[in-house]
Backbone as JSON Lines, residues from 0, in Angstrom:
{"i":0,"aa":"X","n":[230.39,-4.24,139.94],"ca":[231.05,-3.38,138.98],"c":[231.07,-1.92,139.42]}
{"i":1,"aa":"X","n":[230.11,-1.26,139.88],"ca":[229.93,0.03,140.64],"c":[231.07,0.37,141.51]}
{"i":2,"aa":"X","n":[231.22,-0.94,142.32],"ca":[232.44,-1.3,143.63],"c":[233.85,-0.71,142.94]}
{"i":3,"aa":"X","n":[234.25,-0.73,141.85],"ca":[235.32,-1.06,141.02],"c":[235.2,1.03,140.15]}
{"i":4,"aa":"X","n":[234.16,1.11,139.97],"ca":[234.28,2.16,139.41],"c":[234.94,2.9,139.88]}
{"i":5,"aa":"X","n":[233.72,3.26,141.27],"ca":[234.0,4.3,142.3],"c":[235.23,4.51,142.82]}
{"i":6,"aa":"X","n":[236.06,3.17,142.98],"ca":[237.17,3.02,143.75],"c":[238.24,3.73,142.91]}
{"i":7,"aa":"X","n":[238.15,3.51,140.92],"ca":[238.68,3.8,140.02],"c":[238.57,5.63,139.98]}
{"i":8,"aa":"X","n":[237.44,6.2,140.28],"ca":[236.97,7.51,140.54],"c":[237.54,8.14,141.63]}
{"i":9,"aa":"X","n":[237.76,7.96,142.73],"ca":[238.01,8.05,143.9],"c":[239.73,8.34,143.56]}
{"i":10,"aa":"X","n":[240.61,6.77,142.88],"ca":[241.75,6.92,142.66],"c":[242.58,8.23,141.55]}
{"i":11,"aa":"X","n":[241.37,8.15,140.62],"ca":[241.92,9.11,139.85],"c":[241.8,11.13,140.62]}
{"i":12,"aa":"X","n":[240.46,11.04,141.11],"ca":[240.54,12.33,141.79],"c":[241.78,12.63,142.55]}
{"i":13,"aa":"X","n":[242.21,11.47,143.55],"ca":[243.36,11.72,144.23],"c":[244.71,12.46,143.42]}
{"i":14,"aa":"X","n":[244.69,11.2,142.37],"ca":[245.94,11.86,141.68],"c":[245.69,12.98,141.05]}
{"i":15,"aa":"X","n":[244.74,13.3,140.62],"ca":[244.64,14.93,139.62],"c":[245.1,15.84,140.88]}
{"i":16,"aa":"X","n":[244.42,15.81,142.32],"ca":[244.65,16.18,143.04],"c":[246.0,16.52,143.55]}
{"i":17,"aa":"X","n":[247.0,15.79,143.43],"ca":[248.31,15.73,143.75],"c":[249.48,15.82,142.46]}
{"i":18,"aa":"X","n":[248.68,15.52,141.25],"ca":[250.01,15.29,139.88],"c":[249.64,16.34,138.93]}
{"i":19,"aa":"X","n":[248.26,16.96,139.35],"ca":[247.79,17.45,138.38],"c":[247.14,16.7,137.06]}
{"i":20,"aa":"X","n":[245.95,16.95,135.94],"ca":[245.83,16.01,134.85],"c":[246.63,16.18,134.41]}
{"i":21,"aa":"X","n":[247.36,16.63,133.73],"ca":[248.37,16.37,132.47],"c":[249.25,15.35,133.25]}
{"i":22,"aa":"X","n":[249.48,15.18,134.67],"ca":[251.11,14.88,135.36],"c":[250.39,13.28,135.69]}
{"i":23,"aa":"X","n":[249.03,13.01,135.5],"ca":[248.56,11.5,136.32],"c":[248.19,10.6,135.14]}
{"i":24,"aa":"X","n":[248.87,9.45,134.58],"ca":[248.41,8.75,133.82],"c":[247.64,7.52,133.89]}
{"i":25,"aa":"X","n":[247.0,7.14,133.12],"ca":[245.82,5.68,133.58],"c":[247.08,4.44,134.24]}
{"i":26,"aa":"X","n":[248.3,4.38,133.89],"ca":[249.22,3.46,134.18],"c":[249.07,3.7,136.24]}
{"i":27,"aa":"X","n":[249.25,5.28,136.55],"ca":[249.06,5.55,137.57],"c":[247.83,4.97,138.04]}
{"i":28,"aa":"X","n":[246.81,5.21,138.15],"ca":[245.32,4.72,138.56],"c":[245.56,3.17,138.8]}
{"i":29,"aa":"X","n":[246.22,2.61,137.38],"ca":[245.48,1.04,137.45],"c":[246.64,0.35,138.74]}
{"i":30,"aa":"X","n":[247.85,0.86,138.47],"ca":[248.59,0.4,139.52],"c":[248.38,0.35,141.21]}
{"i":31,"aa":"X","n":[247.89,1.86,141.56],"ca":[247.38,1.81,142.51],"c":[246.35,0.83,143.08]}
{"i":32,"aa":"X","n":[245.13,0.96,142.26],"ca":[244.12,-0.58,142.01],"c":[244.69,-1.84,141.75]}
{"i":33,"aa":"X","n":[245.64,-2.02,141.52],"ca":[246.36,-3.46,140.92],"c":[245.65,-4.11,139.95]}
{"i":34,"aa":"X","n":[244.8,-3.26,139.34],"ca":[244.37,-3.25,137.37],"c":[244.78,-3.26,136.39]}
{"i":35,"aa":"X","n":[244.85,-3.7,135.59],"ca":[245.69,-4.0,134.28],"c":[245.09,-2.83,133.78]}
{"i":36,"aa":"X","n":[246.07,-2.16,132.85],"ca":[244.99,-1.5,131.98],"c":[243.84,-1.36,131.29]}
{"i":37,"aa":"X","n":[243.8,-2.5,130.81],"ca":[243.04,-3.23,130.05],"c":[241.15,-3.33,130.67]}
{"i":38,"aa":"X","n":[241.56,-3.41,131.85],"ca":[239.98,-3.57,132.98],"c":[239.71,-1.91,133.71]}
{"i":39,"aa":"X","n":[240.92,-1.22,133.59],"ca":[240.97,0.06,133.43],"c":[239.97,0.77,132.13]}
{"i":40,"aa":"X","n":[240.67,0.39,131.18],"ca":[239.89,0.63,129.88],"c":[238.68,0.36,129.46]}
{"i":41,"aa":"X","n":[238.24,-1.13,130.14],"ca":[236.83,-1.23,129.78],"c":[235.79,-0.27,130.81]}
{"i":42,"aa":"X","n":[236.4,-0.09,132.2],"ca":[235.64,1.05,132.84],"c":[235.57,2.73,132.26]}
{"i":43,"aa":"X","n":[236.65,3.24,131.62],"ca":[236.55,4.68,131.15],"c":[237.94,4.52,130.4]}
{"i":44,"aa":"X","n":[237.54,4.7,129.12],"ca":[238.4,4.79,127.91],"c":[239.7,5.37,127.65]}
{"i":45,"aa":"X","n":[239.67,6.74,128.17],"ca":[240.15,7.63,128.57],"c":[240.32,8.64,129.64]}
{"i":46,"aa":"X","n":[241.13,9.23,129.97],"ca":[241.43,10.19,130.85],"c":[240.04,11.3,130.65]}
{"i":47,"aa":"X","n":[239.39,11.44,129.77],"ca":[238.84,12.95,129.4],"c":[237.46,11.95,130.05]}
{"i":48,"aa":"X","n":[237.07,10.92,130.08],"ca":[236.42,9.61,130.41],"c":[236.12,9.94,131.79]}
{"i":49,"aa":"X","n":[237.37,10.28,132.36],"ca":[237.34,9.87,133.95],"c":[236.69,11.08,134.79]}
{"i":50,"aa":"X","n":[237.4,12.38,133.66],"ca":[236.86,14.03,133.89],"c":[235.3,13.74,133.82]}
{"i":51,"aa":"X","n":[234.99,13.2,133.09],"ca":[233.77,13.76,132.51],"c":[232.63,13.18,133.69]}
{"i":52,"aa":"X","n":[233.22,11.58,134.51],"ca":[232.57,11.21,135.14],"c":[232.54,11.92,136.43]}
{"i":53,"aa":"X","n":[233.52,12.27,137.04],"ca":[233.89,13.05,138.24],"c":[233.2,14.39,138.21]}
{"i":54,"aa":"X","n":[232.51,15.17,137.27],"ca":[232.26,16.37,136.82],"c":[230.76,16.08,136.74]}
{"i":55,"aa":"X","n":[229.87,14.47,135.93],"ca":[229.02,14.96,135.97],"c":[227.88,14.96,136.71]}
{"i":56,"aa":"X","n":[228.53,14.56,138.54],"ca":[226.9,14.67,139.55],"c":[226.72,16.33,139.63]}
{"i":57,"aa":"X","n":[228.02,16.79,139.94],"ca":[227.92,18.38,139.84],"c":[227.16,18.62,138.99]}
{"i":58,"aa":"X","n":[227.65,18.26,137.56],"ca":[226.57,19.22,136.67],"c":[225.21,19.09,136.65]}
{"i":59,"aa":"X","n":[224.85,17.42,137.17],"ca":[223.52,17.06,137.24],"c":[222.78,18.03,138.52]}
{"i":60,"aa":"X","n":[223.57,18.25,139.27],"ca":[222.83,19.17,140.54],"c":[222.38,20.24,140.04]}
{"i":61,"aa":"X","n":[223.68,21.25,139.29],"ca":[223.85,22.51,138.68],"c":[222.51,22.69,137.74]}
{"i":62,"aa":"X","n":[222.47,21.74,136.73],"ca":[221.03,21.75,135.74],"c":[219.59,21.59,136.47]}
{"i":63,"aa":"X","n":[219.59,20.67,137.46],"ca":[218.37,20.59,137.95],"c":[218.16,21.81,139.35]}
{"i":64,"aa":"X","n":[219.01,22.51,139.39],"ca":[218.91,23.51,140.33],"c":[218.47,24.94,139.38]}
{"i":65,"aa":"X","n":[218.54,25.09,138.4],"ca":[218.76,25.6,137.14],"c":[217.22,25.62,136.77]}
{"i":66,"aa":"X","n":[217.13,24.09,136.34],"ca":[215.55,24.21,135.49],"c":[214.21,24.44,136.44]}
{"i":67,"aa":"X","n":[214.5,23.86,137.38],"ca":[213.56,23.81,138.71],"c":[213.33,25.44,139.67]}
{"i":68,"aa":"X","n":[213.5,26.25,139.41],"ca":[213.99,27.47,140.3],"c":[213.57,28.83,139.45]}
{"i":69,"aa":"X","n":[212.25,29.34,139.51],"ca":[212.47,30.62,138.69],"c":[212.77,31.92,140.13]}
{"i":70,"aa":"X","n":[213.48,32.63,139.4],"ca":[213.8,33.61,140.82],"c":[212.74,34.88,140.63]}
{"i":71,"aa":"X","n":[212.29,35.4,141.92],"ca":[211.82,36.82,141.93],"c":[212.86,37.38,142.28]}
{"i":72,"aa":"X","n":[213.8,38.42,141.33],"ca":[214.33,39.46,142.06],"c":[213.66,40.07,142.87]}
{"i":73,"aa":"X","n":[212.95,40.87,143.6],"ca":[212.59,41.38,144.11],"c":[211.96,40.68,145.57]}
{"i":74,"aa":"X","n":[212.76,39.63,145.44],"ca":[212.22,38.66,147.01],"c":[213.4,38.53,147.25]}
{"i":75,"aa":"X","n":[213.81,38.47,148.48],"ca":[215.36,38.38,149.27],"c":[215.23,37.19,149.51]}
{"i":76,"aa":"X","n":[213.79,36.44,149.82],"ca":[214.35,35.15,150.57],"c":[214.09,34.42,149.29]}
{"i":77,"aa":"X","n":[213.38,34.68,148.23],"ca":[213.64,33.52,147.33],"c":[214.8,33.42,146.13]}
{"i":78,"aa":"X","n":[215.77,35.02,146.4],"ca":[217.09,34.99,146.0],"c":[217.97,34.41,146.88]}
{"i":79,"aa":"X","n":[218.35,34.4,147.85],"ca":[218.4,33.74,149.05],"c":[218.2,32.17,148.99]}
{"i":80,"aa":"X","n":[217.22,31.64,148.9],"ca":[216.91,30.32,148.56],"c":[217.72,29.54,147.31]}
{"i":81,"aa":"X","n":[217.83,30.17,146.15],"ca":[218.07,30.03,145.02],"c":[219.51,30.0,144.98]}
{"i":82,"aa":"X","n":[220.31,31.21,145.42],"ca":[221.6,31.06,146.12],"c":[222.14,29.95,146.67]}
{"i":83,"aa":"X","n":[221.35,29.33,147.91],"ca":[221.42,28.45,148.15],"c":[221.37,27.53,147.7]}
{"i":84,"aa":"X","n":[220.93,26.94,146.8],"ca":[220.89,25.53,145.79],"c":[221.92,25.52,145.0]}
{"i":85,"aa":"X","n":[222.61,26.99,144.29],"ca":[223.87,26.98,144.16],"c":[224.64,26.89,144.37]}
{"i":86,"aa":"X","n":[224.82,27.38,145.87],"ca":[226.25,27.54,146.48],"c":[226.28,25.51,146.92]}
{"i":87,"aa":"X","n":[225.37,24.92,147.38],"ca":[225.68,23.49,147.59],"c":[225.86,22.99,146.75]}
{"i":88,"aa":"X","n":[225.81,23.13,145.39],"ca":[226.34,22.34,144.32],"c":[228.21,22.39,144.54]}
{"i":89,"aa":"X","n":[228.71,24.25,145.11],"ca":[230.1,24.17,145.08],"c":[230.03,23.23,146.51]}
{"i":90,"aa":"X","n":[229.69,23.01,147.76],"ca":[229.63,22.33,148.78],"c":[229.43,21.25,148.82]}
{"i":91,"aa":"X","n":[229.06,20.59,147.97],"ca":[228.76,19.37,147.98],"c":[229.57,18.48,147.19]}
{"i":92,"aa":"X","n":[230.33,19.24,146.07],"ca":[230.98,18.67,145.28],"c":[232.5,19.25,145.8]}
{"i":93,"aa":"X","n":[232.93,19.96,146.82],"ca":[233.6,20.98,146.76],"c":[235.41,20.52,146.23]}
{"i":94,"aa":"X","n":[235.6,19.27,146.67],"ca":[237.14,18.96,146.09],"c":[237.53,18.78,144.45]}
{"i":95,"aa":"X","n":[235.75,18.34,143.65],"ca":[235.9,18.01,142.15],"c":[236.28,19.57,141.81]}
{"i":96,"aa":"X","n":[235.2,20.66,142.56],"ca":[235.65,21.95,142.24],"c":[236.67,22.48,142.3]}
{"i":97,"aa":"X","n":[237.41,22.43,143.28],"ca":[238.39,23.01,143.7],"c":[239.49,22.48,143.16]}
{"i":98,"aa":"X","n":[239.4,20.97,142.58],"ca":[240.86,20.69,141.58],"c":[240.56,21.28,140.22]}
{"i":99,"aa":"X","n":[239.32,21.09,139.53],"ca":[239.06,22.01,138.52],"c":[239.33,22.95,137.92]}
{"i":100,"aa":"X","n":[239.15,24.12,139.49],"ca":[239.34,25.38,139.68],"c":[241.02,25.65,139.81]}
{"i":101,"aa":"X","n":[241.93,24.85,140.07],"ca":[243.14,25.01,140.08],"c":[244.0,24.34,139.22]}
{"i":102,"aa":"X","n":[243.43,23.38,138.17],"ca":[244.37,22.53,136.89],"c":[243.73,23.03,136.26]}
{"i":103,"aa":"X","n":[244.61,23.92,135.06],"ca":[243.89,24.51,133.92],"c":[244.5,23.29,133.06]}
{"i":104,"aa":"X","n":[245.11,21.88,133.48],"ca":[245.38,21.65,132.04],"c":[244.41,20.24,131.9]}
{"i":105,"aa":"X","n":[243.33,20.37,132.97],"ca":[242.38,19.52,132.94],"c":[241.46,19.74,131.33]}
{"i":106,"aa":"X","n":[240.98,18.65,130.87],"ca":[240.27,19.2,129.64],"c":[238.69,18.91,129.94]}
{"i":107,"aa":"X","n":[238.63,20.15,130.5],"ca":[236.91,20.01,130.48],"c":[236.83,21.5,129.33]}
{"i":108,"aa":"X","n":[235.06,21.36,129.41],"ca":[234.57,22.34,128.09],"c":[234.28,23.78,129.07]}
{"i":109,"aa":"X","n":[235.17,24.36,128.98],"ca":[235.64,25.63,130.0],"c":[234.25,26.4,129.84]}
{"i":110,"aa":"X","n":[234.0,26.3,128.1],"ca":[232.88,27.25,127.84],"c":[231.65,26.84,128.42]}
{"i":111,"aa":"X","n":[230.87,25.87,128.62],"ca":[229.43,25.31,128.9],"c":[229.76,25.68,130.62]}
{"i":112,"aa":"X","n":[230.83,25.5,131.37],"ca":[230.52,26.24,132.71],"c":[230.61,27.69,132.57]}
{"i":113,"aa":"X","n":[231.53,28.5,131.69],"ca":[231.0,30.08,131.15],"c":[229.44,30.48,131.08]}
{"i":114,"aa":"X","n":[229.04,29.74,130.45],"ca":[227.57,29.92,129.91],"c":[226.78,30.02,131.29]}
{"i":115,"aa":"X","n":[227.05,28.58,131.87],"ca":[226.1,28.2,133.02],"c":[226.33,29.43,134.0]}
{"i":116,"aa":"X","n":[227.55,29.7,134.5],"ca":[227.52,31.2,135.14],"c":[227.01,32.42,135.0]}
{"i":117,"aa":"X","n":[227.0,32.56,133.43],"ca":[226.41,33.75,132.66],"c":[224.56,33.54,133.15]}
{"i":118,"aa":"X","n":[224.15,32.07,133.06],"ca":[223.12,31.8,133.11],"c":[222.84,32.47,134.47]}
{"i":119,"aa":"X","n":[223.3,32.13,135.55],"ca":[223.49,32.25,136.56],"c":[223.12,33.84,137.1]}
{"i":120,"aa":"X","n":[224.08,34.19,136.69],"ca":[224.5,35.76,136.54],"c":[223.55,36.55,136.23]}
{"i":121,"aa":"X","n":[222.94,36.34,135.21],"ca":[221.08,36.57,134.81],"c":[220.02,36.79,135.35]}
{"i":122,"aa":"X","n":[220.31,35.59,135.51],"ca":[218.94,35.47,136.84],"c":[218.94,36.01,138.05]}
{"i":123,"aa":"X","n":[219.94,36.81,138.62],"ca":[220.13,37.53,139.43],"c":[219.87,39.36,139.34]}
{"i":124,"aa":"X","n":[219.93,39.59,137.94],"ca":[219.72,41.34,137.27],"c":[218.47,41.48,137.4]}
{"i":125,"aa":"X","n":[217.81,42.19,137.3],"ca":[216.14,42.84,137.11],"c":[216.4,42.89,135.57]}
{"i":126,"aa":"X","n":[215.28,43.34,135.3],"ca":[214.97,43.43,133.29],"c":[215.8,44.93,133.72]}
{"i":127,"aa":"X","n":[216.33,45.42,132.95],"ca":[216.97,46.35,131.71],"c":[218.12,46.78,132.73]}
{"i":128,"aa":"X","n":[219.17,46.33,133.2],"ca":[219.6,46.25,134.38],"c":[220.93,47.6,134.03]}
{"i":129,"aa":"X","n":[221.38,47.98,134.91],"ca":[222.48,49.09,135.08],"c":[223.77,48.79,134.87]}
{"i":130,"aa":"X","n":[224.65,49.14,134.52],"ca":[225.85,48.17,134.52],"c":[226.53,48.38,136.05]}
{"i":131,"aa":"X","n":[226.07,48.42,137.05],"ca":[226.32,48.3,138.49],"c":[225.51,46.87,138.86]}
{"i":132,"aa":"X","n":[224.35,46.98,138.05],"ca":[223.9,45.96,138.49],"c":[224.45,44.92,138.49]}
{"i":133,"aa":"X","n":[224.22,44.61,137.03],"ca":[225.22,43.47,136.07],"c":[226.69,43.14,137.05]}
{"i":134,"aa":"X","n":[227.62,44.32,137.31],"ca":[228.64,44.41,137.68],"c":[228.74,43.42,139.88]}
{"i":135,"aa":"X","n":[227.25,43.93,140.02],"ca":[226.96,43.18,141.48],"c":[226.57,41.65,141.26]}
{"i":136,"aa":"X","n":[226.0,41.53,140.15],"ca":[225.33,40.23,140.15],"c":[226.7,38.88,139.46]}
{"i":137,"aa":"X","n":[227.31,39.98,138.91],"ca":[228.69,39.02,138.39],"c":[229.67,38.87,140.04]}
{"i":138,"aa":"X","n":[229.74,39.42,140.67],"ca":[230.78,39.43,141.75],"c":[229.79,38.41,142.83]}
{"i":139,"aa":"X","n":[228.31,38.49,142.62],"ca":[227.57,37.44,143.84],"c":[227.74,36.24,143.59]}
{"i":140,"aa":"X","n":[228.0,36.15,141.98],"ca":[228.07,34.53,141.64],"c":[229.55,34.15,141.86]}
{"i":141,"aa":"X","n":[230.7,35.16,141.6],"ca":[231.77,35.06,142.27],"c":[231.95,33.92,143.5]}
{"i":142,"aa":"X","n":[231.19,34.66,144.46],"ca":[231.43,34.63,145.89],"c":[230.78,33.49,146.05]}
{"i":143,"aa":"X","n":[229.77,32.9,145.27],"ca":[229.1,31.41,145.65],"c":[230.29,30.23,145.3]}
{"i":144,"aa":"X","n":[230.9,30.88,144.87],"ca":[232.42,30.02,144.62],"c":[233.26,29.5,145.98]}
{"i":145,"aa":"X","n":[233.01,30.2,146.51],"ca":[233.96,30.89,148.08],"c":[234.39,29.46,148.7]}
{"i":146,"aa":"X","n":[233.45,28.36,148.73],"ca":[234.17,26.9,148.81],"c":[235.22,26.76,148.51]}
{"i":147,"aa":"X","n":[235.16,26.9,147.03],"ca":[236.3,26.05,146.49],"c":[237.52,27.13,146.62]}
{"i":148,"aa":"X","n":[237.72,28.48,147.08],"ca":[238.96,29.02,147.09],"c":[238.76,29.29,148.35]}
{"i":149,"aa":"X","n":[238.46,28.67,149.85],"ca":[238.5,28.8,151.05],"c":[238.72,27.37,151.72]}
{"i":150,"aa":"X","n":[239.6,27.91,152.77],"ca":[239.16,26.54,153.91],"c":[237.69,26.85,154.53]}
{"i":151,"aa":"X","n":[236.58,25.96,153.78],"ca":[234.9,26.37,154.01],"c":[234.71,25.9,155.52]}
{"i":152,"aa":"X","n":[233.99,25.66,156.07],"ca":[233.62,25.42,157.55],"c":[231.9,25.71,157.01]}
{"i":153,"aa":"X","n":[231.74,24.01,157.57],"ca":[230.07,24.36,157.51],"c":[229.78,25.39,158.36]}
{"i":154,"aa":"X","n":[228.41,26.19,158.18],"ca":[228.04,26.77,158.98],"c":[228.02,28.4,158.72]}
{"i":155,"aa":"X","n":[228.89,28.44,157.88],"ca":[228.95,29.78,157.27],"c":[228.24,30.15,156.28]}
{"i":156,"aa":"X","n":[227.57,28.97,155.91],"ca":[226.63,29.44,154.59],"c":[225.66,30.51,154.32]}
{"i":157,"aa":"X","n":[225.04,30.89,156.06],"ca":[224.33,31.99,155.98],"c":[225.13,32.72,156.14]}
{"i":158,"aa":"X","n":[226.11,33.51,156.51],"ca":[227.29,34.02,156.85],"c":[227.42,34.95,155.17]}
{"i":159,"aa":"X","n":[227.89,33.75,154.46],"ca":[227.83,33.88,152.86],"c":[226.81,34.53,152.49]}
{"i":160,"aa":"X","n":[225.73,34.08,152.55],"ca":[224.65,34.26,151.98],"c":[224.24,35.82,152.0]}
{"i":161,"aa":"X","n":[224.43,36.17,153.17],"ca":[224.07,37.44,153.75],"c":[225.21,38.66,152.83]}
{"i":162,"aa":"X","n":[226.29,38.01,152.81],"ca":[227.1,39.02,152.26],"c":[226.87,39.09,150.76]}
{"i":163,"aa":"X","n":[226.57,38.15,150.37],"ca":[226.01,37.7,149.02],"c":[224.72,38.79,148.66]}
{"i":164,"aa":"X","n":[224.07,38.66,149.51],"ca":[222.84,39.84,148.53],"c":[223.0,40.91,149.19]}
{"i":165,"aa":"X","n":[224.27,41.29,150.3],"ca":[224.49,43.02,150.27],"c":[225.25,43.85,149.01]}
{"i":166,"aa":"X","n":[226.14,43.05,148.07],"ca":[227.1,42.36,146.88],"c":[225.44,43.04,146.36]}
{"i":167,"aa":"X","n":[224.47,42.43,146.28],"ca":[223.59,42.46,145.12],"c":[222.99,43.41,145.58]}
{"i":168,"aa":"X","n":[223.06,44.39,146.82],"ca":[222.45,45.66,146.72],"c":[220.8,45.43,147.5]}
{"i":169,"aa":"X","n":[220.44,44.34,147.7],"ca":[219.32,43.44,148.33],"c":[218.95,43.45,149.35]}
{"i":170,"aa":"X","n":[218.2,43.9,150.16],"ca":[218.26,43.67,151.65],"c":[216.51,44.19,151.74]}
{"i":171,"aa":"X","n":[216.07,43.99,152.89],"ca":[214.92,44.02,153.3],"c":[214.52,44.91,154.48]}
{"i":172,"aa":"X","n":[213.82,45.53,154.67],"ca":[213.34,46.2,155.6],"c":[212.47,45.95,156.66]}
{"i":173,"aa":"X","n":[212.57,46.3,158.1],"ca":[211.75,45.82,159.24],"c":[210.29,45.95,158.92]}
{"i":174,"aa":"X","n":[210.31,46.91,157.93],"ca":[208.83,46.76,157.75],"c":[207.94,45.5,156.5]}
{"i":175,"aa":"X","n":[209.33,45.2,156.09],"ca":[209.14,43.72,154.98],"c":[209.13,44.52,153.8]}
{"i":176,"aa":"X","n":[208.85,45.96,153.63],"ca":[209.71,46.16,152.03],"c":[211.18,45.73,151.38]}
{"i":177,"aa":"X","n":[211.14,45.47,150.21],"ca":[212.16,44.94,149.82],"c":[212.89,46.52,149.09]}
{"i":178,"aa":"X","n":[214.08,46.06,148.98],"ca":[214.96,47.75,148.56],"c":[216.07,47.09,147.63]}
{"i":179,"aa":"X","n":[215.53,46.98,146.13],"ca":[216.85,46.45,145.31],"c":[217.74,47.58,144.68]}
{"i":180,"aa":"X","n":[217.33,48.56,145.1],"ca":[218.48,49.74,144.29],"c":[219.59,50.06,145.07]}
{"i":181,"aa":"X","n":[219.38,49.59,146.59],"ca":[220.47,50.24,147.05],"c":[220.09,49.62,148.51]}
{"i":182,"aa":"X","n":[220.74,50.1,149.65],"ca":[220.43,48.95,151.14],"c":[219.66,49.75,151.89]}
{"i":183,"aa":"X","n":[218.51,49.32,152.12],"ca":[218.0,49.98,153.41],"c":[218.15,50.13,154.39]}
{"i":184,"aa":"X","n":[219.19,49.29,154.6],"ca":[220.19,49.09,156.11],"c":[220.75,47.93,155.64]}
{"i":185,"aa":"X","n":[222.47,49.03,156.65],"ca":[223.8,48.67,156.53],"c":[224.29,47.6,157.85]}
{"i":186,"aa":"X","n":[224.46,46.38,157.25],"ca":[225.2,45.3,158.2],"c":[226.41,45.1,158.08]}
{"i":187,"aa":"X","n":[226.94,44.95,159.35],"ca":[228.49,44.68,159.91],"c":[228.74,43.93,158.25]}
{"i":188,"aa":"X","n":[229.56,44.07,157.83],"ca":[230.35,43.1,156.99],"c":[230.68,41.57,157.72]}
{"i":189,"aa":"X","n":[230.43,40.51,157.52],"ca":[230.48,39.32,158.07],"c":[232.08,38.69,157.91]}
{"i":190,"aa":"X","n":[232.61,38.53,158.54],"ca":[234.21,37.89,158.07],"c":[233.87,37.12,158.15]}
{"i":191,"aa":"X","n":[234.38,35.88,156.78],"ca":[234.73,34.76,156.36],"c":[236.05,34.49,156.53]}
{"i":192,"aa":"X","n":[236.11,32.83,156.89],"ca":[237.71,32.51,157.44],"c":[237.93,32.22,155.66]}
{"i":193,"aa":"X","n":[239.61,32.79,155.56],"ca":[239.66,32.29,154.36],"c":[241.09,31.6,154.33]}
């Protein structure tokens, strides 16, 4: 039965992919499969069914990357680290994202990934933060996006990463002080293929 899901999962991503949701109907899916509707239906009820399944290993990554992870601002490598568990949730999932990110007439709950960003976004400020800050830490979570609105190429992740906490004002010093107000030293800007 798994055999049958996946294949059903697999088919529908394609088409959101190419028809858009509003433009791909279950008639589409089951045909491709040579499924009746009906065996269609007993696997996922609905279309919002099929979203919800395709959407939720991501979110399962996203939450347990989330609850598991308290950050020290004031550590580069364990913002850095933390970054990292994020940005592979967009990498790992990166095509569910990236159709997501481009069908607004998909019906997912727009707001609970708002939140989760905001969450996000948070955990990146110091306590009583500047509105520069705020303003850096909203544009870093931006950029952990950079998958899904790039042709990604493994390998760039540190690439990212690096540009990611200059964005947050973050950087570290040869002598291992950390400097969150501002850079203690200035690196080349890293080009990303985009």
């Amino acid at each position: 039965m798994a055999g049958i899901r996946d294949q059903i999962l697999k088919s529908a991503l394609r088409h959101f992919e190419t028809k858009g949701y509003s433009g791909t109907s279950l008639r589409d899916i089951a045909d491709e499969l040579g499924l009746t509707k009906a065996a269609l239906y007993y696997h996922f009820p609905s279309k919002k069914g099929l979203i919800d399944a395709l959407v939720a290993p991501a979110n399962e990554q996203m939450q347990s990357v989330r609850k598991t992870k308290d950050v020290d601002r004031n550590s580069p490598s364990d913002l850095r680290e933390t970054m990292r568990l994020y940005l592979r949730v967009y990498v790992d999932h990166r095509r569910v994202m990236t159709w997501l990110t481009n069908d607004v007439s998909a019906e997912i709950e727009r707001r609970a990934h708002e939140t989760l960003r905001r969450r996000w976004r948070d955990l990146l400020v110091p306590a009583n933060p500047t509105q520069d800050q705020v303003l850096r830490a909203n544009c870093a979570v931006l950029l952990l996006h950079y998958p899904v609105w790039s042709r990604w190429h493994d390998g760039d992740e540190d690439r990212l990463l690096d540009v990611v906490l200059d964005v947050l004002g973050v950087s570290q010093a040869k002598d291992g002080s950390v400097n969150t107000e501002g850079r203690t030293r200035r690196r080349p800007a890293s080009r990303l293929e985009s």
